[in-house]
Each structure stands twice: as structure tokens, then as C-alpha cells.
ROLORO-381645 format. One record per residue (C-alpha): residue in one letter; x, y negated, z negated. Coordinates in steps of 0.1 Angstrom, whole numbers, padded with zeros to 4 digits, always signed. Each point is the difference from the previous one (the first is absolute). Layout:
// residues N
AXYZ;...
***
This chain:
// residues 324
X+0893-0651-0838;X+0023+0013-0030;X+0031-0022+0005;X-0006-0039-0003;X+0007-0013+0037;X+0015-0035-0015;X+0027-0013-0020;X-0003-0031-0021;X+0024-0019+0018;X-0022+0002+0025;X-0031-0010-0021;X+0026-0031-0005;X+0006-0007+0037;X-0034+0004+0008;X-0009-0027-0024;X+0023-0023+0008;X-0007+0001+0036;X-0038-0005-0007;X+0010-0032-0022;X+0031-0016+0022;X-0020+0007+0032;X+0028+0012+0018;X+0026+0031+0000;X+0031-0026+0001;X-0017-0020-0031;X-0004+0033-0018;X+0035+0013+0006;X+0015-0039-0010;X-0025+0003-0032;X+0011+0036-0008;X+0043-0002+0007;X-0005+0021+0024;X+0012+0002+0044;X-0033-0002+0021;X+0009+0035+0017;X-0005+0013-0037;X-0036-0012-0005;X-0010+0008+0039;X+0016+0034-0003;X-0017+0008-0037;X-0034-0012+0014;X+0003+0025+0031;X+0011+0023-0026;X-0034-0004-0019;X-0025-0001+0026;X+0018+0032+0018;X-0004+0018-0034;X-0036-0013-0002;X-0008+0005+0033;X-0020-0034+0002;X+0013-0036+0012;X+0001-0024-0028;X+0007-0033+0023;X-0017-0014+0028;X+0035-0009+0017;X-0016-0023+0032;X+0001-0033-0017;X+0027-0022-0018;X-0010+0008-0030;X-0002+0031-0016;X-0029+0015-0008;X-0018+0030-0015;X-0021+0022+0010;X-0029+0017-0022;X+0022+0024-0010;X+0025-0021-0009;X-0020-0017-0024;X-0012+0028-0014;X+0036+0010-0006;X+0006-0033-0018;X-0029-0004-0017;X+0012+0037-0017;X+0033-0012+0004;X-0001-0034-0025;X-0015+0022-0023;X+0021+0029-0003;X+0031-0028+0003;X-0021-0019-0032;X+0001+0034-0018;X+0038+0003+0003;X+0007-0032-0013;X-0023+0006-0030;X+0017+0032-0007;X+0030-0012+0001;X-0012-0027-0024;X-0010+0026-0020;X+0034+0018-0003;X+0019-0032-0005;X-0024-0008-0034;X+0011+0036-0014;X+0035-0008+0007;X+0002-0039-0005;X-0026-0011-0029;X+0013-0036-0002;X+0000-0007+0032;X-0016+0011+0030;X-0019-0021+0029;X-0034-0015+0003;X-0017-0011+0034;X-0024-0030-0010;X-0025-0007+0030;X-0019-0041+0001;X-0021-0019+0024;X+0014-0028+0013;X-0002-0028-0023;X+0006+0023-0035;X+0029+0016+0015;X+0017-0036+0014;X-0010-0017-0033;X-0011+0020-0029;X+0017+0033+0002;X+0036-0012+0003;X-0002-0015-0032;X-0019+0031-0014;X+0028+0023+0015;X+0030-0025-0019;X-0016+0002-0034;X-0003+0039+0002;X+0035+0001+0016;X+0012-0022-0028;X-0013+0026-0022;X+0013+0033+0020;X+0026-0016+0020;X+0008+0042+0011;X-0032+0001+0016;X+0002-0005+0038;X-0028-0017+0006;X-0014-0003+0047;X-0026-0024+0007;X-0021+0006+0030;X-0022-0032+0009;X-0026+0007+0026;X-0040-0007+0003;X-0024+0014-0024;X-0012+0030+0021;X+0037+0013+0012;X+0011-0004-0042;X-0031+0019-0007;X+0007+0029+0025;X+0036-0002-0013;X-0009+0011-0034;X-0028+0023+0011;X+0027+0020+0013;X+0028-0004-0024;X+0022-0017+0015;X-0007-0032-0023;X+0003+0008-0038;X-0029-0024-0004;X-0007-0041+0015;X-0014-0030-0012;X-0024-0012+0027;X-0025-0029+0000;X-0029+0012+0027;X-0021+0030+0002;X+0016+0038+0000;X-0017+0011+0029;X-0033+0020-0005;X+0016+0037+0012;X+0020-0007-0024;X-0019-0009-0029;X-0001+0036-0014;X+0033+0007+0000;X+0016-0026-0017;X-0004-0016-0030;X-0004-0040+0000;X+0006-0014-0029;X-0007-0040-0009;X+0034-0016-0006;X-0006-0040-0001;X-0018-0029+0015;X+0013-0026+0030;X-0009-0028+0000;X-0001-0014+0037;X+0000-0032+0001;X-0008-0028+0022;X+0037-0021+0010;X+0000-0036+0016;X+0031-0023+0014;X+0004-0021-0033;X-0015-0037+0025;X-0031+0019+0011;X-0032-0020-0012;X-0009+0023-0019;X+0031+0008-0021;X-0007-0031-0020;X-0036+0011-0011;X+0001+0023-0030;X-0024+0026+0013;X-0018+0002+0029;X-0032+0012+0012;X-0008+0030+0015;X-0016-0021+0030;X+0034-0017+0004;X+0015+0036+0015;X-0024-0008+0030;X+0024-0030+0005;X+0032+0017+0001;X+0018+0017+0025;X+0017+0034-0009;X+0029+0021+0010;X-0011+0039-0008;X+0015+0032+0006;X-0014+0020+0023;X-0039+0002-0003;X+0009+0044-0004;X+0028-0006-0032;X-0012+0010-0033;X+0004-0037-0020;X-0022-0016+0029;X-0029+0025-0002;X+0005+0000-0043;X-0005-0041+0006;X-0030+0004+0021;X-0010+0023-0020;X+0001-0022-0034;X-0011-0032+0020;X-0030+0016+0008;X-0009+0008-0036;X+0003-0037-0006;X-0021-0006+0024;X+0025-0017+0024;X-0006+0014+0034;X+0036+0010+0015;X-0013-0001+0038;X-0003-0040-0008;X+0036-0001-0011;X+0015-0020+0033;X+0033+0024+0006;X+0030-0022+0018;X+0022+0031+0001;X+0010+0034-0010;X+0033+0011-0010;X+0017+0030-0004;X+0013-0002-0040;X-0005-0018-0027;X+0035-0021+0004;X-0011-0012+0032;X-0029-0009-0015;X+0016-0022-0026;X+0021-0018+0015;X-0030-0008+0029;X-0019-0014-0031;X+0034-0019-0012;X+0001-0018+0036;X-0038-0014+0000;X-0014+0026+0023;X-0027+0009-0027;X-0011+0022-0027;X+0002+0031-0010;X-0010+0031-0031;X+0032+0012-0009;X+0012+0025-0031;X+0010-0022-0031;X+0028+0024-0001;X+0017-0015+0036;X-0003-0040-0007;X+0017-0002-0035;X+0031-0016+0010;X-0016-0023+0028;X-0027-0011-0030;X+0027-0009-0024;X+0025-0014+0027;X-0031-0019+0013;X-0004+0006+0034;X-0034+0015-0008;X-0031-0005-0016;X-0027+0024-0012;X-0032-0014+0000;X-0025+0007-0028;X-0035+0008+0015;X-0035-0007-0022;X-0012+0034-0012;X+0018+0018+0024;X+0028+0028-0009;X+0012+0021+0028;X+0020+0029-0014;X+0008+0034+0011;X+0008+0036-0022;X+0036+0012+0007;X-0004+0038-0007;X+0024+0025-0005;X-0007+0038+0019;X+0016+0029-0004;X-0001+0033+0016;X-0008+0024-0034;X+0001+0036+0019;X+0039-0011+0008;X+0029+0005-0022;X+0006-0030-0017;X+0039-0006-0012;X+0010-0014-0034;X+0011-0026+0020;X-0031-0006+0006;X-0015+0006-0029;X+0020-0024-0015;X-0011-0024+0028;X-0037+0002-0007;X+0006-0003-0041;X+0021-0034+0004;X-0030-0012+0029;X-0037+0017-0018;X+0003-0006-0039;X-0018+0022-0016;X-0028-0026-0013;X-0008-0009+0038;X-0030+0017+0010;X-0026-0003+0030;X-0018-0029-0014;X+0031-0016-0016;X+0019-0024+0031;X+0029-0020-0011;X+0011-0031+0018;X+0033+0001+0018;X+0010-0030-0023;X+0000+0021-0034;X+0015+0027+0023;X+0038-0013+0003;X-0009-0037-0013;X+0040-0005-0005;X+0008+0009+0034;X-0030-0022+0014;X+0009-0027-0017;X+0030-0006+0009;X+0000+0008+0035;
***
């Protein structure tokens, strides 16, 4: 087959019908009439001479072949973008854009801040932040179309070639009463006191619960014991469960600042016990990597930060922390 049987349009459509579930969701997503996206999908299967959809239920879905077509597709649609990328750096040194990836909590409470002190710096810079779980961000810059993320789990282990993971900072996770709880008037608590309390988690599959158990277990508090009065979906929900009385929870120092200084929360020292996590940044380093960027990585990875050399996110933007 000598001529390319697809267009990237349709690459586009394809994708967007895979993600919106439906051909009218695509088209709506795309500014685009239904009959458009229906006629350039019968378009692409008759050039392929395969069927791309299983069209017998509501929603639509593909078949093998159609994954196979967008698993190709997102990649070839990746490449694109990073071209044009590249074009835009020879033509546009100042500015340009850059696609930051995080996990959930970095990206609702670190990486904003990160993102205003770089724009501050290079306010031409357009800067996208893409906020999703640890192993979608980590596909995303496996192929290009991230610049690079800050995530806060583990890259997944097909993965672990390809990119590079570089140590960024420690979180501190820590454990947050209702201020009248018991024991919010004890200074520091005992690790057999977390047997007592009733916790509101994530779900037992996120990466900050497993990094807890993880870090409990090290301490030799078994996590199984833990007595779990609910799970919720984000760390918000989570915060203001805690605020109402509902119980306690490990949460990112980063996301109660403003509820420890307004007083509506209270972190709770426990003897001996630290539970902290390594936020890491990844990058993909067989990509093309725009000054943008480049410029990026040198504001976020001094040059004296090394492997064995974490920083607290405290010395990272202390200004900003503090008065937040």
C-alpha cells in the first residue's frame, strides 16, 4: 500500500469519538455537524476496508482494528504536535509553548504555583497543564505529547526504560484532625493511637493511599488495622469530610495550608513517625525537547540537585507557601 489510506483529520475524529464515547459528542467537541464525522468515519473504514466501530450498542465502540488505528493514531497526532513545536522554537525563540503533565495532587497544588513563578519570568511562554493520574501522565510524556510532568507515584514499570525520573522534592503527608478531636489537644500522638481513629482515604488503588501504606508499614503500623469510615474521590472532599468531624485523614502538606492557618484544621505530630513521599520529575529524553522547555526544567532542577539530594517543598517556593 503506497498511498496513506487516512488523513489526519481523521486520526482527529477518530480520537475524539474514542474519548466522548459518542459520534454527536465528537462532532460538538470538534465544531463540527454529526453527518461530517459519520460520513468521514465511513470514509476511513471504506478506504481501509475494515470496520472500526461496533455500531449495536449506545455507545460507540471500537473494534480491534480500531484500536490499533488509534493506538498508531495518538502517536503519529503526538508527532505533529512536537513538530510543530519544533518549527515554532526556530521561528519564535522567546516564546513558544510547553505542555506540563502532574498527578493529581502536584498539579491541583504544587504546579500552579510552579507554572506562575516561571510565567512571571517568561510571561511569552504559553504554558497547558494536563492533570491526570500517574500512569496516564507517564504514558503522556512517553509519547511526547507532555514536554515533561511532575508526578508523586511510581512511572509504571514498562516504562521505566524509557523515561528518565528524576528526584524533585519531598511531601510531607500529613495526618489532619477537626481542631475539638481528642486528640488535637495532645502534642503528639502515638502510633497506637491511629488504631483509634477513623479515616477517610482515597480509593485503596490511588497512588497517595498505597505511598501511605506503603510508609506505615515501614513504621511498623499495620495499615489493614487502620479502621476506614469512608473513601472519597479527591483530596477536597477529603478535607472538608475531616473539617466536619467525620474523621482523619494523610493528606499532602501542600493542600491544607490555608485551612492550617485559618484554623479549621489540625496536623497532628506523630512519635517517630514521618510519612513522606518523593515527587519526581520524568521526561521523555528520545523526544525533542523545546527551549520552552528547557527553560522549564532549569527554573524546576537546579543544577546542584542531584539523585541523592531532595529538597523540601518549603525551601522550594517558601514565599509563596507562606503566605498562602
Amino acid at each position: 500500500m503506497t498511498d496513506i489510506p487516512f488523513t489526519l483529520d481523521q486520526l482527529r475524529i477518530l480520537r475524539a469519538i474514542s474519548h466522548e464515547g459518542s459520534f454527536k459528542r465528537a462532532a460538538d467537541s470538534l465544531y463540527v455537524s454529526q453527518p461530517a464525522v459519520s460520513l468521514q468515519v465511513q470514509n476511513l473504514e471504506k478506504q481501509l476496508n475494515v470496520p472500526l466501530f461496533d455500531r449495536g450498542g449506545r455507545r460507540a465502540k471500537l473494534t480491534e482494528a480500531g484500536h490499533l488505528l488509534l493506538n498508531y493514531g495518538e502517536k503519529i497526532i503526538a508527532l505533529c504536535q512536537e513538530t510543530c513545536r519544533a518549527i515554532d522554537d526556530l521561528q519564535n525563540l522567546q516564546g513558544g509553548t510547553l505542555i506540563v503533565g502532574a498527578s493529581q495532587t502536584t498539579g491541583t497544588y504544587l504546579i500552579p504555583r510552579t507554572i506562575g513563578l516561571f510565567r512571571q519570568k517568561y510571561p511569552d511562554v504559553a504554558v497547558q497543564l494536563q492533570v491526570h493520574s500517574t500512569r496516564r501522565t507517564s504514558w503522556a510524556v512517553a509519547n511526547g505529547q507532555v514536554d515533561l510532568a511532575i508526578i508523586g507515584g511510581e512511572v509504571p514499570g514498562e516504562l521505566q526504560e524509557t523515561l528518565k525520573i528524576i528526584p524533585y522534592a519531598e511531601d510531607e503527608l500529613a495526618l489532619i484532625l477537626p481542631p475539638f478531636h481528642p486528640l488535637a489537644q495532645i502534642e503528639t500522638i502515638e502510633k497506637e493511637d491511629l488504631y483509634k481513629l477513623q479515616f477517610i482515604t482515597l480509593d485503596s488503588q490511588s497512588t497517595i493511599r498505597k505511598v501511605i501504606d506503603k510508609v506505615l508499614t515501614l513504621y511498623e503500623i499495620d495499615p489493614k488495622r487502620l479502621k476506614i469510615e469512608m473513601e472519597l474521590n479527591s483530596i477536597e472532599a477529603i478535607k472538608n469530610a475531616v473539617q466536619s468531624g467525620l474523621g482523619a485523614a494523610f493528606v499532602s502538606t501542600t493542600a491544607i495550608a490555608k485551612e492550617l492557618e485559618m484554623g479549621v484544621l489540625h496536623q497532628a505530630k506523630i512519635n517517630a513517625v514521618i510519612v513522606k513521599r518523593t515527587l519526581s520529575v520524568i521526561i521523555n529524553p528520545n523526544r525533542y525537547c523545546s527551549k520552552a522547555a528547557e527553560a522549564f526544567s532549569r527554573e524546576i532542577l537546579p543544577e546542584f540537585a542531584t539523585k541523592s539530594e531532595f529538597k523540601n517543598l518549603d525551601s522550594l517556593y517558601p514565599n509563596i507557601l507562606k503566605s498562602e
